[in-house]
Biopython code that builds the backbone (N, CA, C, O; Angstrom):
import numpy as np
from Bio.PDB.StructureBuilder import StructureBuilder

atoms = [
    (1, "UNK", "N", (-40.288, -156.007, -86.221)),
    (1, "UNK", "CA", (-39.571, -155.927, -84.957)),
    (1, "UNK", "C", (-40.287, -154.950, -84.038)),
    (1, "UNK", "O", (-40.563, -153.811, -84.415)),
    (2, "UNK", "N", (-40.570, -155.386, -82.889)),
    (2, "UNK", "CA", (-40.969, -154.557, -81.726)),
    (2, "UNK", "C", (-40.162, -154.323, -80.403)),
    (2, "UNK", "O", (-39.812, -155.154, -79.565)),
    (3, "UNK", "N", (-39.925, -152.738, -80.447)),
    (3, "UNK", "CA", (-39.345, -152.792, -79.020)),
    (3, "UNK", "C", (-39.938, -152.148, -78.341)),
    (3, "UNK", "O", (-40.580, -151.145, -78.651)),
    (4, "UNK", "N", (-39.732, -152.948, -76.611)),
    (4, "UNK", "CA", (-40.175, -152.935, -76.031)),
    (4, "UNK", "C", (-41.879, -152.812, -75.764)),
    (4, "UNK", "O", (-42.662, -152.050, -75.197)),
    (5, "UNK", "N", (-41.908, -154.081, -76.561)),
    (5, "UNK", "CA", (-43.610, -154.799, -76.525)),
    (5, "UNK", "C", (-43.590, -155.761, -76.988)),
    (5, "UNK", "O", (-42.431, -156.119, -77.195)),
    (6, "UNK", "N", (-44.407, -156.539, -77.339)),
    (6, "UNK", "CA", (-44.629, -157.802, -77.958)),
    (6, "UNK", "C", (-44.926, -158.243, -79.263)),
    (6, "UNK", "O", (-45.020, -157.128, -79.778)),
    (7, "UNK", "N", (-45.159, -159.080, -80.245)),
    (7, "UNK", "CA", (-44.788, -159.649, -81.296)),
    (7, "UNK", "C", (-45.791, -161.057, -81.167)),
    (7, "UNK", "O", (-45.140, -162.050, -80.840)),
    (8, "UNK", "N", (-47.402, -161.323, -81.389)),
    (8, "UNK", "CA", (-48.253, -162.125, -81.475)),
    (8, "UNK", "C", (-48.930, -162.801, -82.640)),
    (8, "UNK", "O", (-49.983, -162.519, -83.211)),
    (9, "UNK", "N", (-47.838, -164.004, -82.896)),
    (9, "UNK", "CA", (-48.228, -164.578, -84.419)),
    (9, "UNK", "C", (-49.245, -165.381, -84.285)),
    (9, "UNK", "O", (-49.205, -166.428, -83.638)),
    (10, "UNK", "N", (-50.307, -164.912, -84.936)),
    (10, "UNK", "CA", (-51.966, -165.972, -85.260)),
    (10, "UNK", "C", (-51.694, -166.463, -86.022)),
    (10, "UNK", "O", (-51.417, -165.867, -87.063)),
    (11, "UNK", "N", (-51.598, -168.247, -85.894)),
    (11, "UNK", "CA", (-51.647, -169.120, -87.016)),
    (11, "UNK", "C", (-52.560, -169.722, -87.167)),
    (11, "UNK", "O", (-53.275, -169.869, -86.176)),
    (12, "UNK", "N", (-53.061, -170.481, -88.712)),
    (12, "UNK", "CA", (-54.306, -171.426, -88.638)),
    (12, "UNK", "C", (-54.114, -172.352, -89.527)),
    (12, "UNK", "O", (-53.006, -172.557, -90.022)),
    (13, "UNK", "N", (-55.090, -172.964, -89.807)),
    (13, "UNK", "CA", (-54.913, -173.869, -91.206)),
    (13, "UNK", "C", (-55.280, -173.484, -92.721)),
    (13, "UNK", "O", (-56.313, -172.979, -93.161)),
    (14, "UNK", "N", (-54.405, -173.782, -93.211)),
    (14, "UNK", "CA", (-54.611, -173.645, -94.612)),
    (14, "UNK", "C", (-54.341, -174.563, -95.559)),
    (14, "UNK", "O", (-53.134, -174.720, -95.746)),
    (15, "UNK", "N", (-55.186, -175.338, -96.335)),
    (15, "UNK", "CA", (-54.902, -176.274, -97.362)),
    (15, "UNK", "C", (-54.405, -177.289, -96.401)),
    (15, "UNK", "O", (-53.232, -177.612, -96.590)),
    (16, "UNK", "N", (-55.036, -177.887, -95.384)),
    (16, "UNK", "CA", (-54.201, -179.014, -94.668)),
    (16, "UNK", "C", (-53.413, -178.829, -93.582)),
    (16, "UNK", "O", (-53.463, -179.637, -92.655)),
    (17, "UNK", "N", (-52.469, -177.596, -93.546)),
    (17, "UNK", "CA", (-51.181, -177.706, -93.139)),
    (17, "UNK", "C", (-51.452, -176.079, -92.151)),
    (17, "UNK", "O", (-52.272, -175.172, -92.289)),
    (18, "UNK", "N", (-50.502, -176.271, -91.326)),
    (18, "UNK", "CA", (-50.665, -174.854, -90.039)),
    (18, "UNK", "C", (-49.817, -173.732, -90.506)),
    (18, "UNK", "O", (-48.678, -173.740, -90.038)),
    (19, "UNK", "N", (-50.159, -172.603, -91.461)),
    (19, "UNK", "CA", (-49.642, -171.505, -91.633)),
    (19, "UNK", "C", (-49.839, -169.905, -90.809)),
    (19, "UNK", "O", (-50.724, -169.814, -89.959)),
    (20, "UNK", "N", (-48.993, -168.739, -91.117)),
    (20, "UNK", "CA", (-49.488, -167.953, -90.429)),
    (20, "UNK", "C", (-50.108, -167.001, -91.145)),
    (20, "UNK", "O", (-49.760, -166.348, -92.129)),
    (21, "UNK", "N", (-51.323, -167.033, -90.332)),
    (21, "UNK", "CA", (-52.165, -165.855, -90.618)),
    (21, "UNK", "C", (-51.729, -164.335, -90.919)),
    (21, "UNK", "O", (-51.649, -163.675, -91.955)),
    (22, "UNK", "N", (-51.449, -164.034, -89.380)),
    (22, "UNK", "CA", (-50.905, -162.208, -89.090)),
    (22, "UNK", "C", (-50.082, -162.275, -88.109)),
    (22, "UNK", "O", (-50.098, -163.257, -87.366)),
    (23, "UNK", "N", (-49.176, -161.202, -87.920)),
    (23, "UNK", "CA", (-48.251, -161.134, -86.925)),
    (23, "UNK", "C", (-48.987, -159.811, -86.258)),
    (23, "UNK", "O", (-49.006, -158.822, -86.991)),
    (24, "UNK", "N", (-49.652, -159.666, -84.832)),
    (24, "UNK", "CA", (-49.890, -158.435, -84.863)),
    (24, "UNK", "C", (-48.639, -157.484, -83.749)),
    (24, "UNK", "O", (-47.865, -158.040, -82.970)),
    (25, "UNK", "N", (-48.717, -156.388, -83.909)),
    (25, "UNK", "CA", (-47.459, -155.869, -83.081)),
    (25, "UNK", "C", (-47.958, -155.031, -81.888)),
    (25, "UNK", "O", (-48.450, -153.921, -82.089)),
    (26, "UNK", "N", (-47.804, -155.698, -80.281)),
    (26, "UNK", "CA", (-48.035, -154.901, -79.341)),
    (26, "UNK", "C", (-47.861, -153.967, -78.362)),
    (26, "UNK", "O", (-47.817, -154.573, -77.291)),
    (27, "UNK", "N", (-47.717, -152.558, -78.166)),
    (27, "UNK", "CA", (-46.894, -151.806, -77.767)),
    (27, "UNK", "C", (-47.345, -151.049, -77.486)),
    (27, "UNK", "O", (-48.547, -151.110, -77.745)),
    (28, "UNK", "N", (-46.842, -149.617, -76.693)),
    (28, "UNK", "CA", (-47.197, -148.441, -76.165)),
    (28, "UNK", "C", (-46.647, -147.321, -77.183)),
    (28, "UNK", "O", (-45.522, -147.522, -77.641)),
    (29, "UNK", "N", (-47.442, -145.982, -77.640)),
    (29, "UNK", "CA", (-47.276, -145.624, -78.570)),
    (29, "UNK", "C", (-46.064, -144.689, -77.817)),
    (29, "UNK", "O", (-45.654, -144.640, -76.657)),
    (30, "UNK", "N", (-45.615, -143.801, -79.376)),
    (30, "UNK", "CA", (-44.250, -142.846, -78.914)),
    (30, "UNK", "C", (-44.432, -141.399, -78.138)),
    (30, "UNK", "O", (-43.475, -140.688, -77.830)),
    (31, "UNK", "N", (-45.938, -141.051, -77.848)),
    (31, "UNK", "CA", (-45.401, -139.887, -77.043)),
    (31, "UNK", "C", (-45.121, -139.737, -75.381)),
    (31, "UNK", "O", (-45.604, -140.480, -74.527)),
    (32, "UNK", "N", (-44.410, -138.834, -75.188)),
    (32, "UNK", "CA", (-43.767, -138.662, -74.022)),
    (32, "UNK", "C", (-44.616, -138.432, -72.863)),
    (32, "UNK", "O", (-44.726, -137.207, -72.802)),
    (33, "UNK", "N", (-45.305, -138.982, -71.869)),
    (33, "UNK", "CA", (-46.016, -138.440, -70.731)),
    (33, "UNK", "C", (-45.458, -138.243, -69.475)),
    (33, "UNK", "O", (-44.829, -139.120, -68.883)),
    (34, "UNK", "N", (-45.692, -136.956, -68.978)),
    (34, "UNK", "CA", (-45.349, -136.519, -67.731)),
    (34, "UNK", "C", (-45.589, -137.192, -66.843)),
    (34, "UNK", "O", (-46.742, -137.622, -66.853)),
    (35, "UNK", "N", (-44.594, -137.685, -65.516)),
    (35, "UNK", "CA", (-44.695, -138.553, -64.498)),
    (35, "UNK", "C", (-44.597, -137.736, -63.324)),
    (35, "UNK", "O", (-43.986, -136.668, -63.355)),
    (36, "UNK", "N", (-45.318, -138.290, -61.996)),
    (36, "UNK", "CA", (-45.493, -137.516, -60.996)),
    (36, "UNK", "C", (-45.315, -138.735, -59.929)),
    (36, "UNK", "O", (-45.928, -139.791, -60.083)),
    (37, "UNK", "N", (-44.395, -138.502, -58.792)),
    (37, "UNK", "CA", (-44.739, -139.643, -57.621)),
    (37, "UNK", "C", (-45.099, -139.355, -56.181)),
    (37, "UNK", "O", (-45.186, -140.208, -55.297)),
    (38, "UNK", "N", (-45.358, -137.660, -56.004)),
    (38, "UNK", "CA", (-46.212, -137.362, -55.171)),
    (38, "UNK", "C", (-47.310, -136.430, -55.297)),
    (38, "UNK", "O", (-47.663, -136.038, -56.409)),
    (39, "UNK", "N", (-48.061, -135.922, -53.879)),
    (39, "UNK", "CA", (-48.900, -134.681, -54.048)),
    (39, "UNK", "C", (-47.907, -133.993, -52.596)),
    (39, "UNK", "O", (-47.357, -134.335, -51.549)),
    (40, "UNK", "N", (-48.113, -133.123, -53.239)),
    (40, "UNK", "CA", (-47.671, -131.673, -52.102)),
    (40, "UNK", "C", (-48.210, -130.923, -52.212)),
    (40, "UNK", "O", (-48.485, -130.680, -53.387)),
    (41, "UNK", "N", (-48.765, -130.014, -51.202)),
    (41, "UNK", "CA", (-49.344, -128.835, -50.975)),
    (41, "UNK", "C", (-49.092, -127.554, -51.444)),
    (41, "UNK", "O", (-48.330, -126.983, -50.664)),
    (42, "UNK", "N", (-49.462, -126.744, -52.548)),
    (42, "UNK", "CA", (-48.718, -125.463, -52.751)),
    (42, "UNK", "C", (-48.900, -124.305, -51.423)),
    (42, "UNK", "O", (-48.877, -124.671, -50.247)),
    (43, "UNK", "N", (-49.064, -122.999, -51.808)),
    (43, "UNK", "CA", (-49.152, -122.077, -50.701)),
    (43, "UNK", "C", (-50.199, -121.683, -50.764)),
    (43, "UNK", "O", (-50.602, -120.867, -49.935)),
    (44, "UNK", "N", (-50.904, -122.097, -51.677)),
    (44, "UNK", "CA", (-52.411, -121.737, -50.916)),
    (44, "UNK", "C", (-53.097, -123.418, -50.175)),
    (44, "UNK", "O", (-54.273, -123.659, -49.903)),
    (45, "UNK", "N", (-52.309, -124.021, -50.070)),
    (45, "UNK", "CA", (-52.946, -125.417, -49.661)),
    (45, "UNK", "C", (-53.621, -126.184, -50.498)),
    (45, "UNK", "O", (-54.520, -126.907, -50.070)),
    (46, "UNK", "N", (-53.322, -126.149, -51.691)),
    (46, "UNK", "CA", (-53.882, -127.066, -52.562)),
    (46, "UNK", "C", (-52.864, -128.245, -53.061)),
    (46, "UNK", "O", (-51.648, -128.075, -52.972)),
    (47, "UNK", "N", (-53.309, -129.198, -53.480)),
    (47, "UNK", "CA", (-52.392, -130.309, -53.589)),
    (47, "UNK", "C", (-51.972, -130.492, -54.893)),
    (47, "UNK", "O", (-52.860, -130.697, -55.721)),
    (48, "UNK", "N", (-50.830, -130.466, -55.265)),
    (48, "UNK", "CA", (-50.149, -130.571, -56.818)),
    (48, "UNK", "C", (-49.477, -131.118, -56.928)),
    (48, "UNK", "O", (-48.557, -131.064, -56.112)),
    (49, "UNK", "N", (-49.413, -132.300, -58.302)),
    (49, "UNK", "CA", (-48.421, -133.505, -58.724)),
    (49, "UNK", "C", (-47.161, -132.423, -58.477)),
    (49, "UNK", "O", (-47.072, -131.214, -58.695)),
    (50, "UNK", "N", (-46.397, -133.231, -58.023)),
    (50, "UNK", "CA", (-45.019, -133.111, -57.824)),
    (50, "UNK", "C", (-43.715, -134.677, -58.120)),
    (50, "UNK", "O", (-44.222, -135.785, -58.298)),
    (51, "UNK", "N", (-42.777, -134.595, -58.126)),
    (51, "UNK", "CA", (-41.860, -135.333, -58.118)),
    (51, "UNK", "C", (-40.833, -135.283, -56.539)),
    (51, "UNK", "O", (-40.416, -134.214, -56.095)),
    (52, "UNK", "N", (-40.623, -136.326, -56.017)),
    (52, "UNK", "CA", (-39.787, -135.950, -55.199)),
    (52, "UNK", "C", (-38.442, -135.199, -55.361)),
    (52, "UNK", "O", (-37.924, -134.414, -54.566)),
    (53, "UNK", "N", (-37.830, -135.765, -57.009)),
    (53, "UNK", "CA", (-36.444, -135.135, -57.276)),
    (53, "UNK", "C", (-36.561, -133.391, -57.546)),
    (53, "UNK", "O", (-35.667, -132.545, -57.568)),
    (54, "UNK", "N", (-37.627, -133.296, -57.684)),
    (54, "UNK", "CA", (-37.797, -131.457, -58.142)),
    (54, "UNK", "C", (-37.738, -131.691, -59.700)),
    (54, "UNK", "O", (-38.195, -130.773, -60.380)),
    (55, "UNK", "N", (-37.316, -132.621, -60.256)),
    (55, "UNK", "CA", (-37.230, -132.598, -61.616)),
    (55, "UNK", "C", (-38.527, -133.190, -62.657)),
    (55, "UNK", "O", (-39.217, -134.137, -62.279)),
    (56, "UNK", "N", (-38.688, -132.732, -63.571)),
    (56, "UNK", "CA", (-39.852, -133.244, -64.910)),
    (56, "UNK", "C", (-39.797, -134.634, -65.098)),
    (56, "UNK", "O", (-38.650, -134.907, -65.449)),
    (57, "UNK", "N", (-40.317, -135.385, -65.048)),
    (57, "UNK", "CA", (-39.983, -136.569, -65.041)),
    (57, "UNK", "C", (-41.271, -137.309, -66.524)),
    (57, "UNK", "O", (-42.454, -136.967, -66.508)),
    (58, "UNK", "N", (-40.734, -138.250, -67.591)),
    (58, "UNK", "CA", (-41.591, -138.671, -68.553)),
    (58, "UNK", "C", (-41.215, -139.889, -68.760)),
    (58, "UNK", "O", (-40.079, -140.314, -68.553)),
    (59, "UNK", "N", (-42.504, -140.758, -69.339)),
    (59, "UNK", "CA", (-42.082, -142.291, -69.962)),
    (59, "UNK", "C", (-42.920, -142.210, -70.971)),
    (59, "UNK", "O", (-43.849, -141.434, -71.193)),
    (60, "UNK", "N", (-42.538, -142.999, -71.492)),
    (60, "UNK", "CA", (-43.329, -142.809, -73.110)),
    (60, "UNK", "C", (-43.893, -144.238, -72.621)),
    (60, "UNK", "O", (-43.873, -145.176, -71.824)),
    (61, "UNK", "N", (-44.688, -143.283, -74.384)),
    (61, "UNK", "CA", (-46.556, -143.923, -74.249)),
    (61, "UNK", "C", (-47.538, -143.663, -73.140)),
    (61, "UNK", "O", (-47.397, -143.928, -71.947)),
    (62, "UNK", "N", (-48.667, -143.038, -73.809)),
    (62, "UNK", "CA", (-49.911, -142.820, -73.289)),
    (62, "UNK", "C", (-50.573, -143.935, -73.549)),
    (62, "UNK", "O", (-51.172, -144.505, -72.636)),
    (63, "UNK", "N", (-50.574, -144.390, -74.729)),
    (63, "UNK", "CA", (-51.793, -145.394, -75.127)),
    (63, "UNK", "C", (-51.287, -146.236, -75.371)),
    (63, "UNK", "O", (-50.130, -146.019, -75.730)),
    (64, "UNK", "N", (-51.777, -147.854, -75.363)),
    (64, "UNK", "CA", (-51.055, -149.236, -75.466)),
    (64, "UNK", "C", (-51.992, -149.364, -77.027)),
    (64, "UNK", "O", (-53.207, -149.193, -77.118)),
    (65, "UNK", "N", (-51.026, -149.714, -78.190)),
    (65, "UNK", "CA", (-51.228, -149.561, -79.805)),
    (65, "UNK", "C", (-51.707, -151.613, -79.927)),
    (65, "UNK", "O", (-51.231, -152.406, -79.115)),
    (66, "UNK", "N", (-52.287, -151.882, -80.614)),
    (66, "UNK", "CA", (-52.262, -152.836, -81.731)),
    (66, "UNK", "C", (-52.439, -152.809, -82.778)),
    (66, "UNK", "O", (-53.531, -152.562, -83.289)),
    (67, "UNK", "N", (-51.570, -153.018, -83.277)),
    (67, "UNK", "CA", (-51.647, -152.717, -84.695)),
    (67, "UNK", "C", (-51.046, -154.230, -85.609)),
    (67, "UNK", "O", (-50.386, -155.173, -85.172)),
    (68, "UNK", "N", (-51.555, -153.994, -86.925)),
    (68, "UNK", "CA", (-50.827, -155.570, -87.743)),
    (68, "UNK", "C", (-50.069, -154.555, -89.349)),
    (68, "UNK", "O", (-50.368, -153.494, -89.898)),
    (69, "UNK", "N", (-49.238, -155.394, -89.530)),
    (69, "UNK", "CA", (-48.487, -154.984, -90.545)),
    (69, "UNK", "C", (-49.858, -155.251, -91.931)),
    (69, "UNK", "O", (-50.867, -155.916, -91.700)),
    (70, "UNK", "N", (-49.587, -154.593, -93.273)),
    (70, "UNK", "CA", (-50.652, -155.079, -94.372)),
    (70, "UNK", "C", (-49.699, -155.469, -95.166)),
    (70, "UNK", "O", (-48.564, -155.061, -94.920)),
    (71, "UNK", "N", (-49.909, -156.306, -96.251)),
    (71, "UNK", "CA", (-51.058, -157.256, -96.617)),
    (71, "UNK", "C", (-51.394, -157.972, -95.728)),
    (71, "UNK", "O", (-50.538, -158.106, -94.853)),
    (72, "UNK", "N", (-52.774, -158.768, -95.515)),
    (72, "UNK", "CA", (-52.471, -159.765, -94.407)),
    (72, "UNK", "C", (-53.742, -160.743, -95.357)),
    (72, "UNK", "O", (-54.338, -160.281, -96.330)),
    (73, "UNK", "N", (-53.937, -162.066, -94.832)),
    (73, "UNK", "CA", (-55.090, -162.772, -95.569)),
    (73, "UNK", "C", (-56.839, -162.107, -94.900)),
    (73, "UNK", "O", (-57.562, -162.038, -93.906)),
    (74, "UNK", "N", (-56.773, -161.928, -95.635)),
    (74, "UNK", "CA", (-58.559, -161.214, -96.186)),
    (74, "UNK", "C", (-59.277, -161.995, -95.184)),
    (74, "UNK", "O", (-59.988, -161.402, -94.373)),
    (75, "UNK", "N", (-59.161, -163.307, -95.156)),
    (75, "UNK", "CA", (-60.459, -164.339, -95.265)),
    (75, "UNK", "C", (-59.581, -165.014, -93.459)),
    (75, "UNK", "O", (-59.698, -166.185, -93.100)),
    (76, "UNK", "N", (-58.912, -164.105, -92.761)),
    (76, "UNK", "CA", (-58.737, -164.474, -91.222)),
    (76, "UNK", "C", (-59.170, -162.721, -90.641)),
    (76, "UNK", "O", (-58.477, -161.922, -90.010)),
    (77, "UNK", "N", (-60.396, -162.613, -91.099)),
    (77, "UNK", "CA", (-60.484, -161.293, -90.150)),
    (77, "UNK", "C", (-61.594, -161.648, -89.079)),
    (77, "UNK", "O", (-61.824, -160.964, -88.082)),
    (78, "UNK", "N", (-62.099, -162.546, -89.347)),
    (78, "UNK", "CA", (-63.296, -162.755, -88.190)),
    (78, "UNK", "C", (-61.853, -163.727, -86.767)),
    (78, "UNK", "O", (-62.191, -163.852, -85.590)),
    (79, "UNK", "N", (-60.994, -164.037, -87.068)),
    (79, "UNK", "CA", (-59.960, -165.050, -85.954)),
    (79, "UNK", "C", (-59.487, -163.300, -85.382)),
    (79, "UNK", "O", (-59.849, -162.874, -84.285)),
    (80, "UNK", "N", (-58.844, -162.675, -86.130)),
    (80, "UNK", "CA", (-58.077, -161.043, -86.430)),
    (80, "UNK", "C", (-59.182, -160.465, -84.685)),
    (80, "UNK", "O", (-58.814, -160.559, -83.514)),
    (81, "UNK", "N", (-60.587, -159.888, -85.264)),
    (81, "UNK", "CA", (-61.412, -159.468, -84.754)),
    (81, "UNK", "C", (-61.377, -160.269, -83.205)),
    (81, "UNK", "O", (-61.231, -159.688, -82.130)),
    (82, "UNK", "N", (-61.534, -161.613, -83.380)),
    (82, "UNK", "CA", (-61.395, -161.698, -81.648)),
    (82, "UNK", "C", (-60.591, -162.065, -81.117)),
    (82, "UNK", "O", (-60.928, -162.433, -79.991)),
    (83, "UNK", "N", (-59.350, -162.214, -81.378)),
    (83, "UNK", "CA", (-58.078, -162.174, -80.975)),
    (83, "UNK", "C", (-57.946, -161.145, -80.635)),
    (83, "UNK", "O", (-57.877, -161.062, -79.409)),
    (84, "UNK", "N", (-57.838, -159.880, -81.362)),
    (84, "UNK", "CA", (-57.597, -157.929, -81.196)),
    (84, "UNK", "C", (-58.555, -158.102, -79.885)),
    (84, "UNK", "O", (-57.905, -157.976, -78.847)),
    (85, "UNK", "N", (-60.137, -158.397, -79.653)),
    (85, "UNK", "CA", (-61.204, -158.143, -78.693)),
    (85, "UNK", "C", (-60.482, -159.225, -77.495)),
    (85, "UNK", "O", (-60.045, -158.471, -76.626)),
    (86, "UNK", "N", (-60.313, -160.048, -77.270)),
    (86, "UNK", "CA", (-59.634, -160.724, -75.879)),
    (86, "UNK", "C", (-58.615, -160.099, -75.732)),
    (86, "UNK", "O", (-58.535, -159.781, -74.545)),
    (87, "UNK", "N", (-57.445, -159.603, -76.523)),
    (87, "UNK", "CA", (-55.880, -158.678, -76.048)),
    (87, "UNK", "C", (-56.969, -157.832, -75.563)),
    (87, "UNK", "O", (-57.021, -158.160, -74.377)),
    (88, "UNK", "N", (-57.635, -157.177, -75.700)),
    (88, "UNK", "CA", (-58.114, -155.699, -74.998)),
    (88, "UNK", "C", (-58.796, -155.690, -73.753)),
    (88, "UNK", "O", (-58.836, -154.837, -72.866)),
    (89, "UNK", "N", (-59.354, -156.871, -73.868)),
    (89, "UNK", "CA", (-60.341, -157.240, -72.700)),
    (89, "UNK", "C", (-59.382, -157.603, -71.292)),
    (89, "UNK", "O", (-59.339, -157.251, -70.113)),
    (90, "UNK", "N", (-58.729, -158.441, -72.121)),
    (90, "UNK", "CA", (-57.529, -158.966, -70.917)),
    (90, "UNK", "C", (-56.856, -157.875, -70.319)),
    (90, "UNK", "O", (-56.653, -157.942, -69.107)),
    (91, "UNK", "N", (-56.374, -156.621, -71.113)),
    (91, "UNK", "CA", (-55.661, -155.324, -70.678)),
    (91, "UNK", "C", (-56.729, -154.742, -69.645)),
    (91, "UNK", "O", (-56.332, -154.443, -68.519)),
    (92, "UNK", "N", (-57.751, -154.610, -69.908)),
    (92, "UNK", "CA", (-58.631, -153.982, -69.202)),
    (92, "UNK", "C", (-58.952, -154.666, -67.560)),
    (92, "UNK", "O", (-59.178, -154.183, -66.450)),
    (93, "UNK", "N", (-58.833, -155.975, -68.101)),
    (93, "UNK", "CA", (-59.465, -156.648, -66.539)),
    (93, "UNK", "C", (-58.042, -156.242, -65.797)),
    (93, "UNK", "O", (-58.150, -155.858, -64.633)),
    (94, "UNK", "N", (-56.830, -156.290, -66.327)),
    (94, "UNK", "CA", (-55.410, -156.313, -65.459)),
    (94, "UNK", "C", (-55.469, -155.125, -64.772)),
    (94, "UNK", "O", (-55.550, -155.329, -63.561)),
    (95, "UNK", "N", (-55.459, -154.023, -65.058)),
    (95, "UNK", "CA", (-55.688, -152.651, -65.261)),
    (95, "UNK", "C", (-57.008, -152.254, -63.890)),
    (95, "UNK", "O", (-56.898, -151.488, -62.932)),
    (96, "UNK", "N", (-58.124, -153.080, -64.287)),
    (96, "UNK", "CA", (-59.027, -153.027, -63.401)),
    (96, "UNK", "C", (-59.007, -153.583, -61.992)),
    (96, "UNK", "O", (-59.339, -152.965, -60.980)),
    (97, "UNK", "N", (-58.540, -154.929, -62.066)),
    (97, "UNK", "CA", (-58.804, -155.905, -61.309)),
    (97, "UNK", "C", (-57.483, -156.609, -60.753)),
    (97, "UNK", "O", (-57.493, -157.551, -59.960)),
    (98, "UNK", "N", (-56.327, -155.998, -61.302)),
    (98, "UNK", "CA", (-54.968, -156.881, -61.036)),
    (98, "UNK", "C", (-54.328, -157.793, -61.787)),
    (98, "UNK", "O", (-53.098, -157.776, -61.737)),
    (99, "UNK", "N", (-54.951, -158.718, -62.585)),
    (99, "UNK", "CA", (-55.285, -159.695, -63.229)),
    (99, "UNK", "C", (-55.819, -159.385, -64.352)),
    (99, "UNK", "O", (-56.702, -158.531, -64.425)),
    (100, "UNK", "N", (-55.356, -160.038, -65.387)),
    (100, "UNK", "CA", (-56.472, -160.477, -66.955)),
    (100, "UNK", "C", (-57.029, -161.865, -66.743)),
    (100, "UNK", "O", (-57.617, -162.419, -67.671)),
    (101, "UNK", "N", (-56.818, -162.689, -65.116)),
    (101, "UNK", "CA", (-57.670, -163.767, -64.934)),
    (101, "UNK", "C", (-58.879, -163.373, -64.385)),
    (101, "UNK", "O", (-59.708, -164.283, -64.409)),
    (102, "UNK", "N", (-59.236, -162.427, -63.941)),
    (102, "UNK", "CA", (-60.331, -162.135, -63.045)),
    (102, "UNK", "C", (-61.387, -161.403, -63.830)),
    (102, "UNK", "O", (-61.043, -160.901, -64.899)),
    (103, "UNK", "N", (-62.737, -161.274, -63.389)),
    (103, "UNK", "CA", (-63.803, -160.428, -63.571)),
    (103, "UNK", "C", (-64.866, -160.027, -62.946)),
    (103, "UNK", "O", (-64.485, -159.987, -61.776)),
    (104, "UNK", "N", (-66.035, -159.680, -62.971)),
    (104, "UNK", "CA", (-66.554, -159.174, -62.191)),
    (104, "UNK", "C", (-66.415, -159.300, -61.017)),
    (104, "UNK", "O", (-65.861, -158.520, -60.243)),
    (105, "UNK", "N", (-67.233, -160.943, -60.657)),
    (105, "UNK", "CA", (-67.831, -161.644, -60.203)),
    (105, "UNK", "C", (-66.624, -162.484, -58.664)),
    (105, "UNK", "O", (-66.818, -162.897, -57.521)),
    (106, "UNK", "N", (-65.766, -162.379, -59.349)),
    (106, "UNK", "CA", (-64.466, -162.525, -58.279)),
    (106, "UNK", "C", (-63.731, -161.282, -57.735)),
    (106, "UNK", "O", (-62.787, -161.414, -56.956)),
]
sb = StructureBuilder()
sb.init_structure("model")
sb.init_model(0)
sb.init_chain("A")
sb.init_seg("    ")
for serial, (resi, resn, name, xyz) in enumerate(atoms, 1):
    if name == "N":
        sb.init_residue(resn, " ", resi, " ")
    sb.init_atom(name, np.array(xyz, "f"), 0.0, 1.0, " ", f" {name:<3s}", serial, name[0])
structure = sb.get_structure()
C-alpha cells in the first residue's frame, strides 16, 4: 500500500500466460521540508525566504523514492532496470521542461 504516491505493477510472460513480475512503489520520502512563498528584505537589505503567514511552514518529502518490495523474480531485472530508468527520466523532463513528453529539442 502506498500513500499518497503510486503503485506500478510490471507484468510479463511466463510459461505462456501474463504474470506479474514486481510491483514497484512510488513516492516522496518521510522527511519534513521547510516551505517558503516569498522573499523579503531584512534590515540590512538582503532578501530572505519568508512566508507570508509569519509562520514555519513544511511538506514532506525532499526526495521522490522508488523502491520494490523483495523477493521479486531474479530473471526480470534487465525489464526492472528500464522501467526504474524511463520513471526517472520522465520525472526529470517534467521537472525540467513542464512535461515528461518533451526534450531537448522541443
Amino acid at each position: 500500500f502506498v500513500k499518497g504516491g503510486m503503485c506500478v505493477n510490471i507484468y510479463g510472460m511466463k510459461d505462456g500466460a501474463e504474470s506479474l513480475i514486481c510491483e514497484l512503489f512510488c513516492e516522496m520520502d518521510t522527511e519534513m521540508v521547510n516551505t517558503y512563498d516569498t522573499l523579503m528584505p531584512n534590515k540590512d537589505g538582503e532578501l530572505e525566504k519568508s512566508n507570508r503567514s509569519g509562520k514555519e511552514e513544511f511538506v514532506k518529502g525532499r526526495y521522490f523514492v522508488i523502491r520494490r518490495p523483495v523477493p521479486f523474480d531474479e530473471s526480470s531485472n534487465k525489464a526492472l532496470k528500464a522501467m526504474i530508468k524511463d520513471m526517472t527520466l520522465a520525472i526529470n523532463k517534467y521537472y525540467a521542461f513542464g512535461s515528461c513528453f518533451s526534450d531537448d529539442a522541443t
